[in-house]
The first five atom37 places (N, CA, C, CB, O) and aatype in JSON, in Angstrom:
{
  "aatype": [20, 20, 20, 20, 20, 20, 20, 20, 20, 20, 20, 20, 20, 20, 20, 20, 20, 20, 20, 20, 20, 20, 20, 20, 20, 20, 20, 20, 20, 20, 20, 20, 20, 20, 20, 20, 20, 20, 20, 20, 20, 20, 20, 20, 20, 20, 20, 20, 20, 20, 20, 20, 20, 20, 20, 20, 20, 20, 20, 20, 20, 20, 20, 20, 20, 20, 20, 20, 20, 20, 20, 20, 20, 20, 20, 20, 20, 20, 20, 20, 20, 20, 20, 20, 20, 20, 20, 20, 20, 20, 20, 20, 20, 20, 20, 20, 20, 20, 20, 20, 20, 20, 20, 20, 20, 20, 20, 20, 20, 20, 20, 20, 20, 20, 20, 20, 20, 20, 20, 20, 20, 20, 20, 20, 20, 20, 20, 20],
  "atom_mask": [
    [1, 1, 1, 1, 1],
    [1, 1, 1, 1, 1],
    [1, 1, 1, 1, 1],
    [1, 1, 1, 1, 1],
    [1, 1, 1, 1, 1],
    [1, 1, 1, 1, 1],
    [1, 1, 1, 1, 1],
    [1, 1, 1, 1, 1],
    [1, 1, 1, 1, 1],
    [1, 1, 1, 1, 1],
    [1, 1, 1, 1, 1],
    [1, 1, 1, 1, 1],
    [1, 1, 1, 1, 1],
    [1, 1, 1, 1, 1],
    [1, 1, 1, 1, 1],
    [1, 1, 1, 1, 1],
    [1, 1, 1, 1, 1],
    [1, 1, 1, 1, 1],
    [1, 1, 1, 1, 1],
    [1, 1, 1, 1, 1],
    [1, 1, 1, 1, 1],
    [1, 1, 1, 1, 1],
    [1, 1, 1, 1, 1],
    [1, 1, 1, 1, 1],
    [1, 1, 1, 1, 1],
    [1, 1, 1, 1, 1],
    [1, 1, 1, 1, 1],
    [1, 1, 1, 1, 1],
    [1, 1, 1, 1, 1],
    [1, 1, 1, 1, 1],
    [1, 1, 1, 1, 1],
    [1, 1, 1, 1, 1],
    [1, 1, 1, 1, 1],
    [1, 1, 1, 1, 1],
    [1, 1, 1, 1, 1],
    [1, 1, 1, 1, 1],
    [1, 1, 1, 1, 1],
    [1, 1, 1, 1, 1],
    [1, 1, 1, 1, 1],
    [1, 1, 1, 1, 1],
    [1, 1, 1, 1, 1],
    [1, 1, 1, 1, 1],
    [1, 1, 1, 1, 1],
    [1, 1, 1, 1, 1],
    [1, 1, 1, 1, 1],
    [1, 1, 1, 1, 1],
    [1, 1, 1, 1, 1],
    [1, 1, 1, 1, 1],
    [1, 1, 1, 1, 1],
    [1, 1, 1, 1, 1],
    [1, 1, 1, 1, 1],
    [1, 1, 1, 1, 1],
    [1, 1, 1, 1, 1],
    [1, 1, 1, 1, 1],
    [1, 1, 1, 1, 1],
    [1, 1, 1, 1, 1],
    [1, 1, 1, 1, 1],
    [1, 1, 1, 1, 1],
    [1, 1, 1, 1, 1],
    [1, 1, 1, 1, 1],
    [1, 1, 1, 1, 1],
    [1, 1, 1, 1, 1],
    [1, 1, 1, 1, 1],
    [1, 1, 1, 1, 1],
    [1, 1, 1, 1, 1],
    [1, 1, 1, 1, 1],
    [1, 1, 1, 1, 1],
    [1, 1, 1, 1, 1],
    [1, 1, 1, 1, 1],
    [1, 1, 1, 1, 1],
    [1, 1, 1, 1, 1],
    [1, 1, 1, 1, 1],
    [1, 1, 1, 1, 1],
    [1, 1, 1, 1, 1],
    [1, 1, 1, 1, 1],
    [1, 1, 1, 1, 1],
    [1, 1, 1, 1, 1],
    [1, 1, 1, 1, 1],
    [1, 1, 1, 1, 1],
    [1, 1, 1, 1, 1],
    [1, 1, 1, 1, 1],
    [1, 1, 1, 1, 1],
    [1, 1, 1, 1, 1],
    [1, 1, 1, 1, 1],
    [1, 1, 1, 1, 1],
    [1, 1, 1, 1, 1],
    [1, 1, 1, 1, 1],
    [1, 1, 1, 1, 1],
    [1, 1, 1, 1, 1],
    [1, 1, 1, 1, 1],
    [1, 1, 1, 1, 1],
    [1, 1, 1, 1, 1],
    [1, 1, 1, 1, 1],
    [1, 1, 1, 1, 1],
    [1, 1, 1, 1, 1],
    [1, 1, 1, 1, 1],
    [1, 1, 1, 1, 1],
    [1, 1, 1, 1, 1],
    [1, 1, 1, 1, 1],
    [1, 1, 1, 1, 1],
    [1, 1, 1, 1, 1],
    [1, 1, 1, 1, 1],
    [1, 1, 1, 1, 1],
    [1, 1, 1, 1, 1],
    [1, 1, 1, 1, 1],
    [1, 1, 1, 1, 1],
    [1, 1, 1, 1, 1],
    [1, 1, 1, 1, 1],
    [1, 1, 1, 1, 1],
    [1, 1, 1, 1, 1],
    [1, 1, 1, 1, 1],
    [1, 1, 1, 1, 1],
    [1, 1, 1, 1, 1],
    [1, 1, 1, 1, 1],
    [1, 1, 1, 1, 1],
    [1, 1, 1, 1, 1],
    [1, 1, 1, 1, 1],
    [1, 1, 1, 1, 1],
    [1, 1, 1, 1, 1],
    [1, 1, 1, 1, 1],
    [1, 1, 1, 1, 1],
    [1, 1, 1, 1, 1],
    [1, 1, 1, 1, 1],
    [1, 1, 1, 1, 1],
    [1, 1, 1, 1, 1],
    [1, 1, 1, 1, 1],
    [1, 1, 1, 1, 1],
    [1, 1, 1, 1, 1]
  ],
  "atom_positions": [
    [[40.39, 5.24, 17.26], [40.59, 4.46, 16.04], [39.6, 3.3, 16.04], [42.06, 3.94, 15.94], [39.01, 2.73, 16.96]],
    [[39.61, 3.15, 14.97], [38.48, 1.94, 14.45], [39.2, 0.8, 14.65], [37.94, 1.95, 12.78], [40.43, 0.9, 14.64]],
    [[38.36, -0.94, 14.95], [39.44, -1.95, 13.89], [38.09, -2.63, 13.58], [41.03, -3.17, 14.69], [36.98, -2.53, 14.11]],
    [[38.53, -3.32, 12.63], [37.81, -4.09, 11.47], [38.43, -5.37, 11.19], [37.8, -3.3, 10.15], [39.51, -5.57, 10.63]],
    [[37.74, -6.07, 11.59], [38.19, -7.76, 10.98], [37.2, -8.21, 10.07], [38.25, -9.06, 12.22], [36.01, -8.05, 10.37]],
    [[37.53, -8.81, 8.92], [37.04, -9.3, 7.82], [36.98, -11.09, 7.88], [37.96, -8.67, 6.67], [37.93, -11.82, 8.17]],
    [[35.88, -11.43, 7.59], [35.8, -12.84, 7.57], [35.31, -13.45, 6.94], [35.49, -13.29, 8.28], [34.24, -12.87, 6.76]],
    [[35.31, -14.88, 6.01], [33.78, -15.45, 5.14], [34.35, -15.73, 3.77], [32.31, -14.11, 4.94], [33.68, -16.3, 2.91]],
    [[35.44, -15.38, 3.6], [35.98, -15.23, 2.23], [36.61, -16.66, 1.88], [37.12, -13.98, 2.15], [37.15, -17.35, 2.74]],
    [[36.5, -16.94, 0.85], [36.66, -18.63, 0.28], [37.03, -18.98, -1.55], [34.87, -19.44, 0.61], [37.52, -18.2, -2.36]],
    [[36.69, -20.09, -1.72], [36.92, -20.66, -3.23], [35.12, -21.17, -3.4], [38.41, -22.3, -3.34], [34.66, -21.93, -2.55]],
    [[34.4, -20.76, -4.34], [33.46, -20.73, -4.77], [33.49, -20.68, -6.54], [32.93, -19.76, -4.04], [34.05, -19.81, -7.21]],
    [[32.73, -21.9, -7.1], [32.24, -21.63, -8.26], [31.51, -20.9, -9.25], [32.02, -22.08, -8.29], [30.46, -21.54, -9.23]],
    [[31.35, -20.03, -10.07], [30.76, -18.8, -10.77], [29.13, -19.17, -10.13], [30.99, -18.78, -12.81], [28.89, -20.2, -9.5]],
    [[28.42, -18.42, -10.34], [27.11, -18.77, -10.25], [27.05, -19.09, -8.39], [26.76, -20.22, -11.43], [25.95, -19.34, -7.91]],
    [[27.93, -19.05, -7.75], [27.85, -19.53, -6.46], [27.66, -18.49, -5.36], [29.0, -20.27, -6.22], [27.27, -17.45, -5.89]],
    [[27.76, -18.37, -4.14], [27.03, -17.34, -2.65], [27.99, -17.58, -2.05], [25.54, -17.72, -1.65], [28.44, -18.72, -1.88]],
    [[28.6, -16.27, -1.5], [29.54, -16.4, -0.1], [28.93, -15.03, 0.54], [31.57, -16.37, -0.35], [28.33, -14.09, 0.01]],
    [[29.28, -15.26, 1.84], [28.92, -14.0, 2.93], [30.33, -13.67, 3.46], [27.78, -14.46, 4.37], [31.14, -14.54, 3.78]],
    [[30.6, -12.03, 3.55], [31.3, -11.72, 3.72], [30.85, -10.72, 4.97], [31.81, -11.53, 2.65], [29.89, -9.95, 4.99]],
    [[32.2, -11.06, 6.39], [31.26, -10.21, 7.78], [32.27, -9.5, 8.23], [30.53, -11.17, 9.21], [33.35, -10.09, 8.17]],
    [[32.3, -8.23, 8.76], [33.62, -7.72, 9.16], [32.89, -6.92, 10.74], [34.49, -6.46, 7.7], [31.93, -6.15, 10.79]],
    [[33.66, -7.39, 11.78], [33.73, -6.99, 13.53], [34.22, -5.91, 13.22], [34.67, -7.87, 14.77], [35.28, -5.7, 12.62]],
    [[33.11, -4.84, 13.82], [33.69, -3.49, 14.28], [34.23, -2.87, 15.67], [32.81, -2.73, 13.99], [33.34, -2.47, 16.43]],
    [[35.23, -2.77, 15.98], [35.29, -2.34, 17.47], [36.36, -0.91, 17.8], [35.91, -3.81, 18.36], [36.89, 0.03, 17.19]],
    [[36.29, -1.28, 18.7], [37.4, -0.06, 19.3], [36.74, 1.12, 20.07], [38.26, 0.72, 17.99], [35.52, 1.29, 20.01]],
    [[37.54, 1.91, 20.76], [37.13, 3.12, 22.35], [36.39, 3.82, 21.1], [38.83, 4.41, 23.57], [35.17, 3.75, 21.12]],
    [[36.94, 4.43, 20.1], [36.44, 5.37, 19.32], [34.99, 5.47, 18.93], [37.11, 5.31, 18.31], [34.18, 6.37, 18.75]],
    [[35.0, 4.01, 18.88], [33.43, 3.87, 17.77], [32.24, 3.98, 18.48], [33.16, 2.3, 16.94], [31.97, 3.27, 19.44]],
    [[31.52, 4.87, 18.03], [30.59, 5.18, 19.08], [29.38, 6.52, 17.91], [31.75, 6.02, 20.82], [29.36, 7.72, 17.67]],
    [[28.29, 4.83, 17.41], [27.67, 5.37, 16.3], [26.34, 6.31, 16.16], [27.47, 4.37, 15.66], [25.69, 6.87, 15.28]],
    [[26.34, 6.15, 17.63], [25.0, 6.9, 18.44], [25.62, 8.45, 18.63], [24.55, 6.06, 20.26], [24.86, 9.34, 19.02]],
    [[27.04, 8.74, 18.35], [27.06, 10.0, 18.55], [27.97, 10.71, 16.97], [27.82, 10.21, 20.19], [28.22, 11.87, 16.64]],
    [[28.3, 9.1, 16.15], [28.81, 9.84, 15.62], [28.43, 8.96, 13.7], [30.41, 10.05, 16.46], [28.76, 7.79, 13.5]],
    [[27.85, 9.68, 12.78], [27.46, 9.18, 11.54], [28.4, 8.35, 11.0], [27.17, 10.15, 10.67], [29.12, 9.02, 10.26]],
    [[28.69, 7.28, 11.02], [29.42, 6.28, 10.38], [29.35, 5.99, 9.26], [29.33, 5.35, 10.8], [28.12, 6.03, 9.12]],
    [[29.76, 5.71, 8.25], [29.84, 4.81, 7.14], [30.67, 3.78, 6.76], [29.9, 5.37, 6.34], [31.86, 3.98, 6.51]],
    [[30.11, 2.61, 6.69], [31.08, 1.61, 6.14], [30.71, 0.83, 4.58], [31.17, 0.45, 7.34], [29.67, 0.48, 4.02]],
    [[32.19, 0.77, 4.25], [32.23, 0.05, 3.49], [32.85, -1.14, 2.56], [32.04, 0.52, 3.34], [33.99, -1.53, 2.78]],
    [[32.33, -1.51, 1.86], [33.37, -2.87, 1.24], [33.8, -2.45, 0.01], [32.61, -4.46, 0.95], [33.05, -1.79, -0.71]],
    [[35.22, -2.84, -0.41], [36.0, -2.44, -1.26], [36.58, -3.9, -1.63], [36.93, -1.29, -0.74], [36.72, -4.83, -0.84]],
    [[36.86, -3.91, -2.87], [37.76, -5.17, -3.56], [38.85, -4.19, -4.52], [36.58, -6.49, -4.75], [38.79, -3.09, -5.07]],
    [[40.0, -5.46, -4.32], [41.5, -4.92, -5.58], [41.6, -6.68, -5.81], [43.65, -3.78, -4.61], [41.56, -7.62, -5.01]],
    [[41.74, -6.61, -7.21], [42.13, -7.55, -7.84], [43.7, -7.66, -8.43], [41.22, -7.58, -8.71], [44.17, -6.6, -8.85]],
    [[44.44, -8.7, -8.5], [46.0, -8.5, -8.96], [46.09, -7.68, -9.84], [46.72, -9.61, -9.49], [45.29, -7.78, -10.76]],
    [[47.14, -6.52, -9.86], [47.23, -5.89, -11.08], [46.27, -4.42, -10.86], [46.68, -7.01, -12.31], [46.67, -3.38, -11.39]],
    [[45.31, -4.41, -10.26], [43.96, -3.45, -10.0], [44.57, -2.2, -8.89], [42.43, -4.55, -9.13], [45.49, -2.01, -8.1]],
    [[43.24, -1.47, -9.48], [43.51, -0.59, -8.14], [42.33, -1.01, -7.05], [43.4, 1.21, -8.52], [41.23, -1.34, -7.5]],
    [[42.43, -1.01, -6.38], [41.29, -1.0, -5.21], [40.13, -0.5, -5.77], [41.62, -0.1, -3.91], [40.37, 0.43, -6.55]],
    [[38.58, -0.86, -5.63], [37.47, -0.6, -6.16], [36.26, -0.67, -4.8], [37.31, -1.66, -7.43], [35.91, -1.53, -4.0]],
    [[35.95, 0.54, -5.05], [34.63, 0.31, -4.48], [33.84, -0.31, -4.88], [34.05, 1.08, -4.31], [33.84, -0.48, -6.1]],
    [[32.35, -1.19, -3.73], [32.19, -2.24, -3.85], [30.63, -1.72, -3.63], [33.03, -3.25, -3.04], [29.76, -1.46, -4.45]],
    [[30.63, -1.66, -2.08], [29.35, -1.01, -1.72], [29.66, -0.13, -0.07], [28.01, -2.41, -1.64], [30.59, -0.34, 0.71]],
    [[28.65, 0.76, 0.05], [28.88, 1.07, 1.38], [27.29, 1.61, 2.0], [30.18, 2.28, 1.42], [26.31, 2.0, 1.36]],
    [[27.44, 1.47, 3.21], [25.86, 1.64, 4.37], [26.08, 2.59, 5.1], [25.41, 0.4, 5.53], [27.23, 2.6, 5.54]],
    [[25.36, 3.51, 5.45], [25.37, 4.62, 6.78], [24.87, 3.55, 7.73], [24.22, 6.21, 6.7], [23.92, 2.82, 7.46]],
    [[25.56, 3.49, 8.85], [25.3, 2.81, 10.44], [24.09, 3.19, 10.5], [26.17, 3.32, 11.84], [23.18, 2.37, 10.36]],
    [[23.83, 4.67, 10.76], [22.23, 4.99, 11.16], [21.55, 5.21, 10.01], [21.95, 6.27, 12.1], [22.01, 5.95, 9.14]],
    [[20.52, 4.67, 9.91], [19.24, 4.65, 8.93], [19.77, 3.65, 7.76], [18.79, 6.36, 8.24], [19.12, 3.64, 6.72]],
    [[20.72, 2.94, 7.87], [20.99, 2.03, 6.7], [20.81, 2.07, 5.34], [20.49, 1.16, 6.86], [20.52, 1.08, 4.67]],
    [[21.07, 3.67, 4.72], [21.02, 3.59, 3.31], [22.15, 3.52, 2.76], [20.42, 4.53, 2.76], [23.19, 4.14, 2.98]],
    [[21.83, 2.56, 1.85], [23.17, 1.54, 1.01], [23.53, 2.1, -0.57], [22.51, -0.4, 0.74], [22.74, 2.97, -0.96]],
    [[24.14, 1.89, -1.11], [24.99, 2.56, -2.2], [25.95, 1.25, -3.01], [26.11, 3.85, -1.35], [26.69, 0.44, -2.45]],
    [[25.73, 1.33, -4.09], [26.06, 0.25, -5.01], [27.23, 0.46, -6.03], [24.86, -0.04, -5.75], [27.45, 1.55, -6.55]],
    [[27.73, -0.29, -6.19], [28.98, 0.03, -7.72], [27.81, -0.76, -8.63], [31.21, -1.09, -7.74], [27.08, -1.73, -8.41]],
    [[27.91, -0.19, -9.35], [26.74, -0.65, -10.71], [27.06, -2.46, -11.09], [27.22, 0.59, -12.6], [26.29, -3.41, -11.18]],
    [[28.61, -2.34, -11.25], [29.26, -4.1, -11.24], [28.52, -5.1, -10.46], [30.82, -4.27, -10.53], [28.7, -6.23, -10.93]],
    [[27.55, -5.06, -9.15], [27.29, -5.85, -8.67], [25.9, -5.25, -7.79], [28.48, -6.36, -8.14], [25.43, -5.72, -6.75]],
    [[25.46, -4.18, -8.51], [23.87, -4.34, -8.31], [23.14, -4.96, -8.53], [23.28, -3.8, -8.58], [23.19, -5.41, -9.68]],
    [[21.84, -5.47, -7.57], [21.09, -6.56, -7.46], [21.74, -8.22, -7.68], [20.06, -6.24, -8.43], [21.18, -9.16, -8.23]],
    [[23.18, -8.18, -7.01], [23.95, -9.55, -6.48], [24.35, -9.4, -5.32], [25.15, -10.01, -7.19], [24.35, -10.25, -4.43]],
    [[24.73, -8.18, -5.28], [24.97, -8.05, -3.78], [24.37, -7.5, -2.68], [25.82, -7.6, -3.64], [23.73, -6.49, -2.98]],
    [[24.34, -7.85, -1.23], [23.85, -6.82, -0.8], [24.2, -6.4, 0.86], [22.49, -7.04, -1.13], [24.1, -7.2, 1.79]],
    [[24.57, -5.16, 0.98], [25.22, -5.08, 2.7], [24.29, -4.57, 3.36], [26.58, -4.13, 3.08], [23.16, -4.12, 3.15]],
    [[24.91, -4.72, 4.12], [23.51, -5.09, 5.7], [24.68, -4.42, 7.35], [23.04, -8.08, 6.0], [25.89, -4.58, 7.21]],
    [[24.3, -3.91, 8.4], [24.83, -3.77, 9.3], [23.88, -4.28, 10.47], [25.28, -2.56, 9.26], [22.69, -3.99, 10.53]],
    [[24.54, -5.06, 11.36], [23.75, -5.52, 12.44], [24.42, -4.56, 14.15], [24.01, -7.51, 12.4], [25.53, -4.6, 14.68]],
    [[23.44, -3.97, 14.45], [23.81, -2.82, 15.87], [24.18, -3.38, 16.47], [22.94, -2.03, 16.72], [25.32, -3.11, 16.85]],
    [[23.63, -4.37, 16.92], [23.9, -5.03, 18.22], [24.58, -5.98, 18.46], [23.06, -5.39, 18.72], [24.55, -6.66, 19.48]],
    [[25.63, -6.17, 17.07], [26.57, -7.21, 17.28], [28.0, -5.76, 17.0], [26.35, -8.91, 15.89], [28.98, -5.45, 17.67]],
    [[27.4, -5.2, 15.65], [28.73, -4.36, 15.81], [28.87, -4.73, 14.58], [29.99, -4.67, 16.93], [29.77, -3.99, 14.18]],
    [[28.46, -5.59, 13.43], [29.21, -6.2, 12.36], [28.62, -5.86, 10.77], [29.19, -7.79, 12.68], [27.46, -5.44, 10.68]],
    [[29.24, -6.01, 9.81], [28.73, -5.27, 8.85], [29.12, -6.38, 7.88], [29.26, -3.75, 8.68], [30.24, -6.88, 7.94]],
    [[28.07, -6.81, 6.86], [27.83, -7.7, 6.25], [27.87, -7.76, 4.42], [26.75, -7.9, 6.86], [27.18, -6.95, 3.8]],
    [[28.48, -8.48, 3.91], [28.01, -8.82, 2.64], [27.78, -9.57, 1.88], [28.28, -8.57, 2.17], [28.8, -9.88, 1.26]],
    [[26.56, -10.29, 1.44], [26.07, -11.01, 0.9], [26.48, -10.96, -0.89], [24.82, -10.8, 1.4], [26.11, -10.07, -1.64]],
    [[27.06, -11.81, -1.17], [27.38, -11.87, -2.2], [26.7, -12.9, -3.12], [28.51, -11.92, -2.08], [27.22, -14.02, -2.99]],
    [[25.52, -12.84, -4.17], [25.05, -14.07, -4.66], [25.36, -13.95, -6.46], [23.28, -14.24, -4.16], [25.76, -12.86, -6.87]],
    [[25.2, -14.94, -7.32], [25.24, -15.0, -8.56], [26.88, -14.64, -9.08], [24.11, -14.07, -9.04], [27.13, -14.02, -10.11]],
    [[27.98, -15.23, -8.04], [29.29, -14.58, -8.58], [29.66, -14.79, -10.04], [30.43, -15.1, -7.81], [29.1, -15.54, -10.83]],
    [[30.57, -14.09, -10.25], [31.59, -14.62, -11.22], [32.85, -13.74, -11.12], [31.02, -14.61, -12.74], [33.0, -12.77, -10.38]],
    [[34.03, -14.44, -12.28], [35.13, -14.96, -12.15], [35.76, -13.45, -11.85], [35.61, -15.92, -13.39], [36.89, -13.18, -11.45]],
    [[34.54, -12.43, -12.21], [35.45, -11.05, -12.21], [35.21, -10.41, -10.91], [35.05, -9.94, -13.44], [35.31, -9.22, -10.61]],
    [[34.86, -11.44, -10.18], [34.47, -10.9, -8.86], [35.86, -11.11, -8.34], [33.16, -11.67, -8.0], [36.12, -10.21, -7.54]],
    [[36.86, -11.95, -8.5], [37.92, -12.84, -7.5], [38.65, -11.6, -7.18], [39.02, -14.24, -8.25], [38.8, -10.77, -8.08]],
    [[39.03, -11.4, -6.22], [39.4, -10.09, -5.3], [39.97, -10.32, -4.17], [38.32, -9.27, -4.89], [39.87, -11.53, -3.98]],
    [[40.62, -9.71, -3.13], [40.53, -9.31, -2.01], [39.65, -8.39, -1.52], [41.43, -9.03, -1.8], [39.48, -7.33, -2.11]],
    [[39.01, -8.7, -0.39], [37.86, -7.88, -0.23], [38.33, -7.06, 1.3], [36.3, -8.92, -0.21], [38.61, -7.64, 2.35]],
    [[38.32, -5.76, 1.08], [38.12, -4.82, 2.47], [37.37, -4.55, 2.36], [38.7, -3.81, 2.94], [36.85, -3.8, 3.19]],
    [[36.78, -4.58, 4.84], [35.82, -3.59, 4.96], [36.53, -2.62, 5.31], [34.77, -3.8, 5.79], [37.69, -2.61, 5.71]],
    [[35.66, -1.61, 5.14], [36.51, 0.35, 5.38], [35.43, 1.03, 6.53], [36.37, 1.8, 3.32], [34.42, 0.61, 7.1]],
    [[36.19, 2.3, 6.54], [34.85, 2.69, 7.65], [35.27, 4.49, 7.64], [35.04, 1.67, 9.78], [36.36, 4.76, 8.15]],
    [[34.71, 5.31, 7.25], [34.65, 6.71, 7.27], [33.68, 7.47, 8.49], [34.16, 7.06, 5.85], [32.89, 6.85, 9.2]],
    [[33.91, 8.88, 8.53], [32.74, 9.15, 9.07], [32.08, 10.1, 8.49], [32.83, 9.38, 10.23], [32.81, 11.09, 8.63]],
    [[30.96, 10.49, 7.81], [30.53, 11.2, 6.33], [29.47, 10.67, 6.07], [31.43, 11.04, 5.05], [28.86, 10.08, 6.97]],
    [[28.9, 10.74, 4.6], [27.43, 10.6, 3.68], [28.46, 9.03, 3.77], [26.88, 11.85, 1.69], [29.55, 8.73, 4.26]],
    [[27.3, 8.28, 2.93], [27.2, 7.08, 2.68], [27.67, 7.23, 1.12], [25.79, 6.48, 3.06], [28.49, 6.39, 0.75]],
    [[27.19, 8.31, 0.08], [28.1, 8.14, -0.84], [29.2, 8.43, -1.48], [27.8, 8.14, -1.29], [29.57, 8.24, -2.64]],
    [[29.84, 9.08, -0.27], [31.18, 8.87, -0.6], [32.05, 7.72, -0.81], [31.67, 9.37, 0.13], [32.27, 6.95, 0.13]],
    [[32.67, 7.5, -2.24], [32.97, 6.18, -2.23], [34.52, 5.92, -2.97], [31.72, 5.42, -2.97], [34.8, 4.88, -3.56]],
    [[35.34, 6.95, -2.84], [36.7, 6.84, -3.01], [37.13, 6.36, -1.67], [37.36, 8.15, -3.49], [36.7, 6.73, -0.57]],
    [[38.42, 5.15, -2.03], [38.59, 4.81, -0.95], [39.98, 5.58, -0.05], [38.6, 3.4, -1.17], [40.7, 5.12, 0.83]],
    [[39.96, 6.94, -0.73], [40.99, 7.44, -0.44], [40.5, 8.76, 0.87], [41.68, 7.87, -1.92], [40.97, 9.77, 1.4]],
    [[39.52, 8.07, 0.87], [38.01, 9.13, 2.17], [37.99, 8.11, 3.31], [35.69, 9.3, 1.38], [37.74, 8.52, 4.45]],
    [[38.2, 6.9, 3.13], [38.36, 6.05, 4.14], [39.49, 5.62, 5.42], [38.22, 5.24, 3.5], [40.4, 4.79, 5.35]],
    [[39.2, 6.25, 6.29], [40.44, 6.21, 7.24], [41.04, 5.0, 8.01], [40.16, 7.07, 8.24], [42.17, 4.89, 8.48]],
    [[39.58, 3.74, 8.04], [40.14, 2.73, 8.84], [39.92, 1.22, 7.74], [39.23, 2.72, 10.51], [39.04, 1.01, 6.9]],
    [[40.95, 0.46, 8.1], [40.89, -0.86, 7.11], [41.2, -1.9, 7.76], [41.8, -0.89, 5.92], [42.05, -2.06, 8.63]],
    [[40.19, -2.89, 7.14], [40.93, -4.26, 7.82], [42.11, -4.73, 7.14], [39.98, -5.55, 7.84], [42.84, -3.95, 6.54]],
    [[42.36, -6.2, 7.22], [43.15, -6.75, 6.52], [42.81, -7.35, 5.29], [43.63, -7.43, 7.16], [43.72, -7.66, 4.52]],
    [[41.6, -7.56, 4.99], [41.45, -7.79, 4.06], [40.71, -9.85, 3.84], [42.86, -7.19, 3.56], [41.11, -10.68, 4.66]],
    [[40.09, -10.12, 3.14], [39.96, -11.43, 2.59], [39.69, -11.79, 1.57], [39.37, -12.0, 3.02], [38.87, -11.14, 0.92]],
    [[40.45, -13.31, 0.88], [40.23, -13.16, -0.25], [39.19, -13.89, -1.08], [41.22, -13.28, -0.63], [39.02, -15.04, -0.67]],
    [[38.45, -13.56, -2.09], [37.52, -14.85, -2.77], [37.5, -14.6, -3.74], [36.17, -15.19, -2.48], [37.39, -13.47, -4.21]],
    [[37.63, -15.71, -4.36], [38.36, -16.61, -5.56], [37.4, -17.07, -6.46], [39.15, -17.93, -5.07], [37.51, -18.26, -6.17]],
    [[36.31, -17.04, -7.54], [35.64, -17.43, -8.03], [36.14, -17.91, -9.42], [34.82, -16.7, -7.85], [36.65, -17.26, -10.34]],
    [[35.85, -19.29, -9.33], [36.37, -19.94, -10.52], [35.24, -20.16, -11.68], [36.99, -21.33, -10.08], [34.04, -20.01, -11.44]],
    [[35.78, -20.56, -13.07], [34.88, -20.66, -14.02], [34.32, -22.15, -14.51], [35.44, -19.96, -15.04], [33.47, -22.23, -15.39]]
  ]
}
């Protein structure tokens, strides 16, 4: 099994930047033998859960929800283990809880109902 901790998440003004970082660990994970994908997902009150964006571990090709192409952008670092999202130019329809997820598959698979491991989640709040 995977675990995933999510971190970075805050109260920010529209137009404003937060980074969002989630620790990957556990016996299981082991990306040198096995194609990973992770990704970030937001649900807003009332919402269903939405894909956000997601990265293949190896070769790092990334995959976008159209909502937040060219604002956002994820990133995975090897050698820490951690998987990243840069969030710039928010607004108010961003305010969410944000999960990272983690499959093992293509990179664009992006129902999150393909995703087997989750963090807890964090939340950010963008005001107007």
């Amino acid at each position: 099994q995977v675990q995933l901790v999510e971190s970075g998440g805050g109260l920010v003004q529209a137009g404003g930047s937060l980074r969002l970082s989630c620790v990957v660990s556990g016996r299981s994970f082991n990306p040198a033998i096995i194609a990973y994908t992770m990704g970030w997902f937001r649900q807003a009150p009332g919402k269903e859960r939405e894909f956000v964006a997601t990265i293949a571990w190896r070769g790092g090709s990334t995959f976008y929800a159209d909502s937040v192409k060219g604002r956002f952008t994820i990133s995975r670092d090897n050698a820490k283990n951690t998987v990243a999202l840069q969030m710039n130019s928010l607004k108010p329809e961003d305010t969410a809880v944000y999960y990272c997820a983690a499959r093992v598959g293509h990179y664009t698979i992006t129902n999150p109902r393909n995703f087997s491991s989750w963090g807890q989640g964090t939340q950010v709040t963008v005001s107007s």
